[in-house]
mmCIF file of the N, C-alpha and C atoms, coordinates in Angstrom:
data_MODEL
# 
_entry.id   MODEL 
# 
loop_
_atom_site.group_PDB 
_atom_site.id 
_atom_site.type_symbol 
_atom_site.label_atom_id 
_atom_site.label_alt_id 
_atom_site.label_comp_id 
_atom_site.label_asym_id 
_atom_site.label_entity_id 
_atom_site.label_seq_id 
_atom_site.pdbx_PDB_ins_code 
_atom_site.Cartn_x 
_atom_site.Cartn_y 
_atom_site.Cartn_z 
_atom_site.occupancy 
_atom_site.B_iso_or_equiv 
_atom_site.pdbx_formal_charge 
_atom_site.auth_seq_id 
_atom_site.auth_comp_id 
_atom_site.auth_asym_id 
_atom_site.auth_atom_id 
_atom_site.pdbx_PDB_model_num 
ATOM 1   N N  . UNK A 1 1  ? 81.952 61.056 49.015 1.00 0.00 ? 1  UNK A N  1 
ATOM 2   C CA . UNK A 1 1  ? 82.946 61.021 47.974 1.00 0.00 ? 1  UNK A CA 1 
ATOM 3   C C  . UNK A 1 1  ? 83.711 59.698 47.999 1.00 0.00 ? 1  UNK A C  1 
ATOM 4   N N  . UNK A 1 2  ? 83.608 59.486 49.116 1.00 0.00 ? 2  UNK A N  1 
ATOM 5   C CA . UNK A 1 2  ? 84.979 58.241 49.552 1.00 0.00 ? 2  UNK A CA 1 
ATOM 6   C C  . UNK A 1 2  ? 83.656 56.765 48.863 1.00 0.00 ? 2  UNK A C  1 
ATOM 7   N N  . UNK A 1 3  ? 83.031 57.195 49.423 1.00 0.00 ? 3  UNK A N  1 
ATOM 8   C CA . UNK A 1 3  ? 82.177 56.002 49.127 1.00 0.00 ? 3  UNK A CA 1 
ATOM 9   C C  . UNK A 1 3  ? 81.833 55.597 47.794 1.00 0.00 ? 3  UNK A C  1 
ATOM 10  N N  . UNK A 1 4  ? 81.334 56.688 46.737 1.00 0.00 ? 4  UNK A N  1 
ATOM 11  C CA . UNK A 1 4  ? 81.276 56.897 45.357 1.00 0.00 ? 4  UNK A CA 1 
ATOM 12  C C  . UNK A 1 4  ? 82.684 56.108 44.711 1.00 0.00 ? 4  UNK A C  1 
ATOM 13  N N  . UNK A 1 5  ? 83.673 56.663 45.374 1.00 0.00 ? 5  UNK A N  1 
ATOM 14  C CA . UNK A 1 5  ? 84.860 56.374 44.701 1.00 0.00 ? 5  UNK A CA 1 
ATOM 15  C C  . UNK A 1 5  ? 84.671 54.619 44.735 1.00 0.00 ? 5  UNK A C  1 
ATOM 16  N N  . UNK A 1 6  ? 84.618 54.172 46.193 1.00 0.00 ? 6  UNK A N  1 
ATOM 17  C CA . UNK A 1 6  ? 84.823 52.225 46.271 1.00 0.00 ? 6  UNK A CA 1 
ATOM 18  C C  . UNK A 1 6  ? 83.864 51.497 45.344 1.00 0.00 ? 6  UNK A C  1 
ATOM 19  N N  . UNK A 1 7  ? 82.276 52.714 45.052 1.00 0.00 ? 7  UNK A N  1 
ATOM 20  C CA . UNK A 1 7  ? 81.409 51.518 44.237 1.00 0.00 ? 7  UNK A CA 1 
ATOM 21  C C  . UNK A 1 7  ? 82.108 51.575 43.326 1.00 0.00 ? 7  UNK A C  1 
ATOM 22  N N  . UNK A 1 8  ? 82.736 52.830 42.550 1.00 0.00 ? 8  UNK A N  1 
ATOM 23  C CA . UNK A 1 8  ? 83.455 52.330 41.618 1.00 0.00 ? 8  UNK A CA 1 
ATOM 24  C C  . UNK A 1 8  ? 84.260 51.513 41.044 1.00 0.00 ? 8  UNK A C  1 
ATOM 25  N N  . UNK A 1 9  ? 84.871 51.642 42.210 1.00 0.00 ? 9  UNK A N  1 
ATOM 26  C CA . UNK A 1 9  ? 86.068 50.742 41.401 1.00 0.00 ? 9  UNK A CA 1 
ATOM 27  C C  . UNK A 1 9  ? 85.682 48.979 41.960 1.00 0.00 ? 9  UNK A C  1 
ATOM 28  N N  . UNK A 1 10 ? 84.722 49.182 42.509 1.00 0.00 ? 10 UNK A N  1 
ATOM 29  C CA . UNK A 1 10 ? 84.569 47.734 42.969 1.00 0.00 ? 10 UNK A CA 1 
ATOM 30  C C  . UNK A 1 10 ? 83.274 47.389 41.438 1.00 0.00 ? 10 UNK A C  1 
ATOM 31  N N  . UNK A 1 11 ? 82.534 48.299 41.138 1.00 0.00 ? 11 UNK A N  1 
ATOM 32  C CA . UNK A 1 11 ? 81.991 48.056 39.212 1.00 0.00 ? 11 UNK A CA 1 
ATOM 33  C C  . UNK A 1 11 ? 83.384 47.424 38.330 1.00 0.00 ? 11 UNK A C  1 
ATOM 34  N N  . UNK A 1 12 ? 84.015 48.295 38.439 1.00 0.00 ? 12 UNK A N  1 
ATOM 35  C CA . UNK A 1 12 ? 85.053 47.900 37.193 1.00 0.00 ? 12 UNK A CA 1 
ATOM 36  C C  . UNK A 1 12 ? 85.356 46.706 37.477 1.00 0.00 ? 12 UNK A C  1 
ATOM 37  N N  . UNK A 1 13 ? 85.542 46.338 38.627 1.00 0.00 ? 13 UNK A N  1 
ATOM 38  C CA . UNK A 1 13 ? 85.981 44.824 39.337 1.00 0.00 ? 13 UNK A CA 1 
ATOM 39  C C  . UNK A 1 13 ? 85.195 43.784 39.050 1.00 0.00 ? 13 UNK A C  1 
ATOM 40  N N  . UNK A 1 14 ? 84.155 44.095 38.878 1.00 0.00 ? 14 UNK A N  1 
ATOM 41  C CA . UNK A 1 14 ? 83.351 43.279 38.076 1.00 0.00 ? 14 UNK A CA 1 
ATOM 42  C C  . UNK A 1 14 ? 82.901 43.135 37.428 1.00 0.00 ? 14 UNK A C  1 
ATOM 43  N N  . UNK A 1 15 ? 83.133 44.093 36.054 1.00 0.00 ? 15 UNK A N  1 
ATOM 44  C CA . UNK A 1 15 ? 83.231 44.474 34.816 1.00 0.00 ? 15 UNK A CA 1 
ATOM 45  C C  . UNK A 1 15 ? 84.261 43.288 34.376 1.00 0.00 ? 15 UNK A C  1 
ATOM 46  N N  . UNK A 1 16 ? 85.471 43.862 34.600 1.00 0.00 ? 16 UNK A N  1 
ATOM 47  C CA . UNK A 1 16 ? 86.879 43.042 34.389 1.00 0.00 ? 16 UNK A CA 1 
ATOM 48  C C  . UNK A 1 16 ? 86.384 41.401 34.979 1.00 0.00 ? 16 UNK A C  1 
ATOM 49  N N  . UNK A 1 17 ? 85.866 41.088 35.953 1.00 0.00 ? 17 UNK A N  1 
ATOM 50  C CA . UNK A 1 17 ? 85.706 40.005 36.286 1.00 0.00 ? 17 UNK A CA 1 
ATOM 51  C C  . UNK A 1 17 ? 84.491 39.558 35.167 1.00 0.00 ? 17 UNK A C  1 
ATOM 52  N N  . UNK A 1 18 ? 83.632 39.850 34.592 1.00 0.00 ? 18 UNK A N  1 
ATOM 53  C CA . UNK A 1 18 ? 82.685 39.353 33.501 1.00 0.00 ? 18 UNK A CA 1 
ATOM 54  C C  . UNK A 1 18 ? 83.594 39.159 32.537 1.00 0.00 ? 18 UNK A C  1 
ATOM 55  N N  . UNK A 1 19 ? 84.270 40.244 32.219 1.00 0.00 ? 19 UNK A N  1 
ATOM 56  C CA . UNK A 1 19 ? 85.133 40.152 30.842 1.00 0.00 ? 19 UNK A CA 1 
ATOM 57  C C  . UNK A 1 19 ? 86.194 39.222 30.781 1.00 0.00 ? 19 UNK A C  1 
ATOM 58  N N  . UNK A 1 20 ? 86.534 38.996 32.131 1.00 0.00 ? 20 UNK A N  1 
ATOM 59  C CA . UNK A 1 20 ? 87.214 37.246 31.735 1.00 0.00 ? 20 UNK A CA 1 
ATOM 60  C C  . UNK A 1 20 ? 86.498 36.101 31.999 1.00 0.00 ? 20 UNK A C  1 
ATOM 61  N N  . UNK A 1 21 ? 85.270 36.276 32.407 1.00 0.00 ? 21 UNK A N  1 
ATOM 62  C CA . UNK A 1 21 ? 84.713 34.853 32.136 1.00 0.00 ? 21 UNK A CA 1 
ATOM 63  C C  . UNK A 1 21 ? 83.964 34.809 30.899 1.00 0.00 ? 21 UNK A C  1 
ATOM 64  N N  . UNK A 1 22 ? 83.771 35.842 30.131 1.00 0.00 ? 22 UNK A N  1 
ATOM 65  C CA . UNK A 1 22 ? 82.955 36.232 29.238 1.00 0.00 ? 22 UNK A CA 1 
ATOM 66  C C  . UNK A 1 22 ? 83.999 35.939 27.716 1.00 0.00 ? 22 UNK A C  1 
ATOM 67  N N  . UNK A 1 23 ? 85.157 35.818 28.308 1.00 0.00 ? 23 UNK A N  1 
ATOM 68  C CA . UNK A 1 23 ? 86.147 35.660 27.566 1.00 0.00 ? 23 UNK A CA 1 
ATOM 69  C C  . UNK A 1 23 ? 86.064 34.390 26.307 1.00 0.00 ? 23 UNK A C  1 
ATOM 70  N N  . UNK A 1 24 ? 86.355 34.696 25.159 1.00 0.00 ? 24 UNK A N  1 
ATOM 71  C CA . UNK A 1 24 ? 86.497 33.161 24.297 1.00 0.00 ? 24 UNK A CA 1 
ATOM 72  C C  . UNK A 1 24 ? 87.315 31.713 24.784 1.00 0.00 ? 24 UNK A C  1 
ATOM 73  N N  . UNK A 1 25 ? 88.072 32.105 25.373 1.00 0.00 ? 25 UNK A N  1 
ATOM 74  C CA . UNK A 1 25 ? 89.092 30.576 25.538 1.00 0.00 ? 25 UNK A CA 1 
ATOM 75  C C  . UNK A 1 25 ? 88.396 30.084 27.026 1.00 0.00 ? 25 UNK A C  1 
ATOM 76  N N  . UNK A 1 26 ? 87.476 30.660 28.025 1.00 0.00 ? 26 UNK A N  1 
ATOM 77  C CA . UNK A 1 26 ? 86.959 30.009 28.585 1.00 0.00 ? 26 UNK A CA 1 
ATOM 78  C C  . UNK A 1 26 ? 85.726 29.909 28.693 1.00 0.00 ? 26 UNK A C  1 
ATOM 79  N N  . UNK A 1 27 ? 84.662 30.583 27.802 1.00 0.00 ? 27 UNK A N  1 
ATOM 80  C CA . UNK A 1 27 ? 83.554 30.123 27.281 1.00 0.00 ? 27 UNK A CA 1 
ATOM 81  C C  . UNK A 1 27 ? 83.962 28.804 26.219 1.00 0.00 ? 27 UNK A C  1 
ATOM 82  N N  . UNK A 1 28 ? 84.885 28.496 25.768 1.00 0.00 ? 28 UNK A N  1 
ATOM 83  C CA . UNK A 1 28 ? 84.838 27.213 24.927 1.00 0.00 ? 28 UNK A CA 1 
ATOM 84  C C  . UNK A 1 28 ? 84.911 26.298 26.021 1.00 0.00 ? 28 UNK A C  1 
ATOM 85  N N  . UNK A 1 29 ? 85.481 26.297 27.810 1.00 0.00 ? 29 UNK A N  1 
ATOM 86  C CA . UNK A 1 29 ? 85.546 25.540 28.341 1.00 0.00 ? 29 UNK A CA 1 
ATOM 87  C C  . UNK A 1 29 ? 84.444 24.608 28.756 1.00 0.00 ? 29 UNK A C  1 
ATOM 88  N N  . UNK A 1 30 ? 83.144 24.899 29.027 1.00 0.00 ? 30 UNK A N  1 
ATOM 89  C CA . UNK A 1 30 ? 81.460 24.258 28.871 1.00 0.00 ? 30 UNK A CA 1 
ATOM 90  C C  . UNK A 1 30 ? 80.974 23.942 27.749 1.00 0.00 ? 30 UNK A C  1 
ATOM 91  N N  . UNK A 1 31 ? 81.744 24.078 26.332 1.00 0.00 ? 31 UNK A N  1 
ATOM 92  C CA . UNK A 1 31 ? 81.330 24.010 24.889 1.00 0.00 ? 31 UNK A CA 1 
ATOM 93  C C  . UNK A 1 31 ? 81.718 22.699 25.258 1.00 0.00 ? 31 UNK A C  1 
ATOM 94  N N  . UNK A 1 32 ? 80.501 21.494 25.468 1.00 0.00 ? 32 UNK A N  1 
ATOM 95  C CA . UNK A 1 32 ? 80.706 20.594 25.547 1.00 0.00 ? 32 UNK A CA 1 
ATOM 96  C C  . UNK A 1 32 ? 79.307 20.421 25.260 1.00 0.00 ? 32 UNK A C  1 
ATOM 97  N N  . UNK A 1 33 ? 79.374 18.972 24.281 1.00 0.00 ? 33 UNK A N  1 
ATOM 98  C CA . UNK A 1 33 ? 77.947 18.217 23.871 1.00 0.00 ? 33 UNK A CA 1 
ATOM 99  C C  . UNK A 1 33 ? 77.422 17.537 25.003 1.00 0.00 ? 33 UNK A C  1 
ATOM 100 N N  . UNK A 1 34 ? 77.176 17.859 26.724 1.00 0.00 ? 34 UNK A N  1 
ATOM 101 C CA . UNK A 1 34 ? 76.159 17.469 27.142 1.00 0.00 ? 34 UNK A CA 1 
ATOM 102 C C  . UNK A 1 34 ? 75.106 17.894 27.522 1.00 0.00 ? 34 UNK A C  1 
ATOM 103 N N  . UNK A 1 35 ? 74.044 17.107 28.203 1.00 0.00 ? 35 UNK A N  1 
ATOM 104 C CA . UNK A 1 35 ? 72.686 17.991 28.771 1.00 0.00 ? 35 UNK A CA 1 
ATOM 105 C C  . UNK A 1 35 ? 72.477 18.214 30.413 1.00 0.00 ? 35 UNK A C  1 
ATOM 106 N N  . UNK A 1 36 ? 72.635 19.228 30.842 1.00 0.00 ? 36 UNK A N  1 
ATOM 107 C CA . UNK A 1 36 ? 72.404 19.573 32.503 1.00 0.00 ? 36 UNK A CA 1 
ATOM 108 C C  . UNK A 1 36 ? 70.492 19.923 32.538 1.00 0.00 ? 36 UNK A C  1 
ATOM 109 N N  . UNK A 1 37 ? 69.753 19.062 33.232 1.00 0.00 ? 37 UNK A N  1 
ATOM 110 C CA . UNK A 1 37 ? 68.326 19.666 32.972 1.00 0.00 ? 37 UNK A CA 1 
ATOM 111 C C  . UNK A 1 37 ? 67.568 19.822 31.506 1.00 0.00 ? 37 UNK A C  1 
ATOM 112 N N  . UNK A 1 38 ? 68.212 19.017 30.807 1.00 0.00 ? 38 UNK A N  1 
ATOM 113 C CA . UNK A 1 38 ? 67.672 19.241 29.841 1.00 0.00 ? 38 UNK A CA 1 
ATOM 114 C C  . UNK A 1 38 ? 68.639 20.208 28.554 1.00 0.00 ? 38 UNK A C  1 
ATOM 115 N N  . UNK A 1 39 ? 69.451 21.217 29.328 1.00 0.00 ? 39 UNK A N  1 
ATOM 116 C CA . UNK A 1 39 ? 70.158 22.230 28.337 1.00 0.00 ? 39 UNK A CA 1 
ATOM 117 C C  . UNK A 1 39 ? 71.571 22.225 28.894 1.00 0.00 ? 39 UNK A C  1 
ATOM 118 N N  . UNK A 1 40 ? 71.982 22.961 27.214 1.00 0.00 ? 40 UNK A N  1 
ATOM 119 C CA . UNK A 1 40 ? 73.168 22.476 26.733 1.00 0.00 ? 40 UNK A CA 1 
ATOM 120 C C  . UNK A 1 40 ? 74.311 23.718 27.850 1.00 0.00 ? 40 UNK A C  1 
ATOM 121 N N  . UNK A 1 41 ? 75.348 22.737 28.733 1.00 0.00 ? 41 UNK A N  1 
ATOM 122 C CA . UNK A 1 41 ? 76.127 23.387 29.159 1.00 0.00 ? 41 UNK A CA 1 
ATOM 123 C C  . UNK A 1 41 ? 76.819 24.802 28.813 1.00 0.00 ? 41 UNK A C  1 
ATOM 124 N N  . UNK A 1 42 ? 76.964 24.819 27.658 1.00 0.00 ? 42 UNK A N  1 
ATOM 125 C CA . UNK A 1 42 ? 77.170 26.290 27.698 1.00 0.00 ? 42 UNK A CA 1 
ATOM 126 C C  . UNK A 1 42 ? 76.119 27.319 28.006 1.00 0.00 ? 42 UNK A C  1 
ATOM 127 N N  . UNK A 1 43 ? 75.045 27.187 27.449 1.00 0.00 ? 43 UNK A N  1 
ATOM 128 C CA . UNK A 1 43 ? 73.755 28.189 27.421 1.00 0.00 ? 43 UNK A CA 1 
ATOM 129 C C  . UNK A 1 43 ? 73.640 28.150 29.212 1.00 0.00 ? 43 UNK A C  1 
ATOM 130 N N  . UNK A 1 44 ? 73.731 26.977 30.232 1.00 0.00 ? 44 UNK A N  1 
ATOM 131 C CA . UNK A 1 44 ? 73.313 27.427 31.278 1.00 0.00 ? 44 UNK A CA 1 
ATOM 132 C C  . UNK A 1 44 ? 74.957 28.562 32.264 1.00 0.00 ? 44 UNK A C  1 
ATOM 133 N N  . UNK A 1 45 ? 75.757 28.046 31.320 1.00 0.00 ? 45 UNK A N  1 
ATOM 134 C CA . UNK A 1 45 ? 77.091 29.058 32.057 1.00 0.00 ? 45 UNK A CA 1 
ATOM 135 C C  . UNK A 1 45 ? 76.916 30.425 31.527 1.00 0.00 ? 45 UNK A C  1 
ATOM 136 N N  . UNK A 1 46 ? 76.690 30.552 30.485 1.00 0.00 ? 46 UNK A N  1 
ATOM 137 C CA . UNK A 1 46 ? 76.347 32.074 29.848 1.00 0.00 ? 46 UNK A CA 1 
ATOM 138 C C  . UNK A 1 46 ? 75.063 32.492 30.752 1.00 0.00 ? 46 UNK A C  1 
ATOM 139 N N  . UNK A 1 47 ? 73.787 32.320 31.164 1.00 0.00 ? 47 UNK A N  1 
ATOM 140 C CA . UNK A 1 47 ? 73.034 32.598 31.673 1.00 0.00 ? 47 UNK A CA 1 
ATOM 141 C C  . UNK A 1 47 ? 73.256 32.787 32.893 1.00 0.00 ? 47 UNK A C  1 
ATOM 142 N N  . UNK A 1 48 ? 74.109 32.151 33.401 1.00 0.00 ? 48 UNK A N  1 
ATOM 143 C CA . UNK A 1 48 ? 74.641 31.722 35.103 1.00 0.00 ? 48 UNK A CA 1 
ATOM 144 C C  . UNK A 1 48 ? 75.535 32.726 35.358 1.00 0.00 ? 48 UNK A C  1 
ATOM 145 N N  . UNK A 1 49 ? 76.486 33.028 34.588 1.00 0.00 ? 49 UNK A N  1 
ATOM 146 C CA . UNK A 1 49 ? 77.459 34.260 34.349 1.00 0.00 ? 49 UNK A CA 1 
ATOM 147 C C  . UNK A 1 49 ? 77.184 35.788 34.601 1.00 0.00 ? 49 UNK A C  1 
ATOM 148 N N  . UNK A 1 50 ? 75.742 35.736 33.414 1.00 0.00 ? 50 UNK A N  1 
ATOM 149 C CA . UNK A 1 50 ? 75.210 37.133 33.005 1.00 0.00 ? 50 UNK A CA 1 
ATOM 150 C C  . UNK A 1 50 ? 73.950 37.172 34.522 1.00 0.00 ? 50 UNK A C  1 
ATOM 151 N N  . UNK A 1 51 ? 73.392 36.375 34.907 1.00 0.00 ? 51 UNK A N  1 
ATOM 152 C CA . UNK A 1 51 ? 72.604 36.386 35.593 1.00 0.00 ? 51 UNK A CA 1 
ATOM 153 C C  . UNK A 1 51 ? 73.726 36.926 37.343 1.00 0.00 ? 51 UNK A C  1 
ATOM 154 N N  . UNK A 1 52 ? 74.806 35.857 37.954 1.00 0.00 ? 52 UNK A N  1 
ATOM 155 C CA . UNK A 1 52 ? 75.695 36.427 38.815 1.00 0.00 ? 52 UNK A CA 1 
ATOM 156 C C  . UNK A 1 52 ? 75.990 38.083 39.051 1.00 0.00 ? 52 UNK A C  1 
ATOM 157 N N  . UNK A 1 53 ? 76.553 38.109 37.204 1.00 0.00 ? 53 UNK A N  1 
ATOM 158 C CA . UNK A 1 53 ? 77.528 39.720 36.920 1.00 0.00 ? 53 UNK A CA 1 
ATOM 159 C C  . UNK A 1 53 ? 76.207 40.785 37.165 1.00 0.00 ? 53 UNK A C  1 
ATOM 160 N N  . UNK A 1 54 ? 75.098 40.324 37.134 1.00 0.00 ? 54 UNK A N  1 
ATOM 161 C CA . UNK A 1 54 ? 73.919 41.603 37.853 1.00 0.00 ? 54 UNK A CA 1 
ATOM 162 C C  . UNK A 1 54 ? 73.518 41.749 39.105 1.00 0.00 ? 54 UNK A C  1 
ATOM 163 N N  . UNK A 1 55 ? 73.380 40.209 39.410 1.00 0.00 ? 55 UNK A N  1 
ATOM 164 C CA . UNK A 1 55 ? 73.468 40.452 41.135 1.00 0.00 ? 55 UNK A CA 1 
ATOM 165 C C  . UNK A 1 55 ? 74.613 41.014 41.748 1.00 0.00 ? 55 UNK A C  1 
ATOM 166 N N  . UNK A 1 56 ? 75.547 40.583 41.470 1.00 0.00 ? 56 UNK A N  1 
ATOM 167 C CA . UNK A 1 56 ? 76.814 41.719 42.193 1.00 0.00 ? 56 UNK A CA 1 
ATOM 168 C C  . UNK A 1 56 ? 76.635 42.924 41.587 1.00 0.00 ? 56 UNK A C  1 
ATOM 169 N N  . UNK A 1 57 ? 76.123 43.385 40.294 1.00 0.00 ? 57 UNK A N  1 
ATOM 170 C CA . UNK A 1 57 ? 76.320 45.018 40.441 1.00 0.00 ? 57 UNK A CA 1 
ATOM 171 C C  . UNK A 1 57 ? 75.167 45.798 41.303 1.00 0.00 ? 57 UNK A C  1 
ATOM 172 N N  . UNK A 1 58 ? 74.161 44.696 41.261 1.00 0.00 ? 58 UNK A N  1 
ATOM 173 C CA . UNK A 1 58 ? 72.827 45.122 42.134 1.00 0.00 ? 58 UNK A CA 1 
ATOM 174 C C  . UNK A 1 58 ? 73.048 45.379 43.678 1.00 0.00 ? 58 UNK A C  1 
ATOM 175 N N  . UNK A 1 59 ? 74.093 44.171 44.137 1.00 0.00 ? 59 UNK A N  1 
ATOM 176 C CA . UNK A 1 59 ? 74.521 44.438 45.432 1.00 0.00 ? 59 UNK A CA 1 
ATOM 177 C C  . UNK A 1 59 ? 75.182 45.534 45.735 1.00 0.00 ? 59 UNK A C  1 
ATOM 178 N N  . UNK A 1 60 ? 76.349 46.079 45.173 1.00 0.00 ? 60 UNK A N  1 
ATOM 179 C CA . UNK A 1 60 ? 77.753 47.066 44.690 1.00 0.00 ? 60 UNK A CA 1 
ATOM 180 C C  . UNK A 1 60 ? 76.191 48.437 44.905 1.00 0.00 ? 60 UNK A C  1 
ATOM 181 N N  . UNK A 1 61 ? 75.586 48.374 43.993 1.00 0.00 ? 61 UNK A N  1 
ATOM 182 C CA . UNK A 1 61 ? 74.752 49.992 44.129 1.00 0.00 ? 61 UNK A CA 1 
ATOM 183 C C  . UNK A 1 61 ? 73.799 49.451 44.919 1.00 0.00 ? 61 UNK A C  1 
ATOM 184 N N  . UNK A 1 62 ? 73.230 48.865 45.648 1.00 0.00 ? 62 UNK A N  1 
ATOM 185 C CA . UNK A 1 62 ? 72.088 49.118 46.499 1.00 0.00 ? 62 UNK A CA 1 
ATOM 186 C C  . UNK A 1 62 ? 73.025 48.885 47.669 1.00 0.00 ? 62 UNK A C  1 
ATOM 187 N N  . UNK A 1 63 ? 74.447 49.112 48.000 1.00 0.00 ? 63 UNK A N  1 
ATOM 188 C CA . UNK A 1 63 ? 74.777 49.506 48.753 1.00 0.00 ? 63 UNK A CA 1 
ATOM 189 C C  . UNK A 1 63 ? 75.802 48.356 49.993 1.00 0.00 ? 63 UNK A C  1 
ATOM 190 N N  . UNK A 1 64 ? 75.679 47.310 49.578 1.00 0.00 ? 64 UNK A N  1 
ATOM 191 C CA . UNK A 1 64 ? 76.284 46.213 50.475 1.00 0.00 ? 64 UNK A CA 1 
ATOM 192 C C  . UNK A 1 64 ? 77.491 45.580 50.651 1.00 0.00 ? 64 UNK A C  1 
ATOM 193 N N  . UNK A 1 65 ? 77.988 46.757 49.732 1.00 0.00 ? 65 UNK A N  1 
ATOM 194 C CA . UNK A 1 65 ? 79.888 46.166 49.968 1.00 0.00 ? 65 UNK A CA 1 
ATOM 195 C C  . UNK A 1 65 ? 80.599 47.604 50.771 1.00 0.00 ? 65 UNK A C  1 
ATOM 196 N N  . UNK A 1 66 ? 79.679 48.156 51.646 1.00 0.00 ? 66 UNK A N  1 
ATOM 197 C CA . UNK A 1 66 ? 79.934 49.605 52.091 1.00 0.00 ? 66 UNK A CA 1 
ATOM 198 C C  . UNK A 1 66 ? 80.459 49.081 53.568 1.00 0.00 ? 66 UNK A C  1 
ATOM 199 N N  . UNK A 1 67 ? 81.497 49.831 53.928 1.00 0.00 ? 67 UNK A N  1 
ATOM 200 C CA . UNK A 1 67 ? 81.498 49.612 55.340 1.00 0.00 ? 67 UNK A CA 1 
ATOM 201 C C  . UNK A 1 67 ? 81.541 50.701 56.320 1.00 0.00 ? 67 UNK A C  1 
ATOM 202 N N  . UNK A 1 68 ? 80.309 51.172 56.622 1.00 0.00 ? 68 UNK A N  1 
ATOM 203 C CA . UNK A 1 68 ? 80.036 52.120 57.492 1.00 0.00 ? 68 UNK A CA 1 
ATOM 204 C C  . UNK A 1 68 ? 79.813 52.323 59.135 1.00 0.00 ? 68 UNK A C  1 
# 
């Protein structure tokens, strides 16, 4: 039970943590005309973002923020 309860709220934690980087006033912050690799700074922070916000929920349920 105890444990159920921490993935939770450690999801929302990074729910809330996507939803402010996911946010408009600092997604305009990489809205910048240059090229990293070839592509345009924003597209690799949005990808970099969305790609992070799954590995931590992947970590959170397969179990690695548990302290047993």
């Amino acid at each position: 039970m105890r444990q159920s309860k921490m993935m939770r709220q450690r999801l929302v934690a990074i729910f809330l943590i996507g939803l402010l980087l996911l946010f408009s006033p600092v997604i305009a912050l990489p809205d910048r005309p240059r090229l990293l690799f070839g592509l345009p700074l924003l597209f690799l922070y949005l990808f970099g973002v969305w790609s992070l916000l799954i590995a931590a929920m992947a970590w959170v349920v397969r179990g690695g923020g548990t302290n047993e």
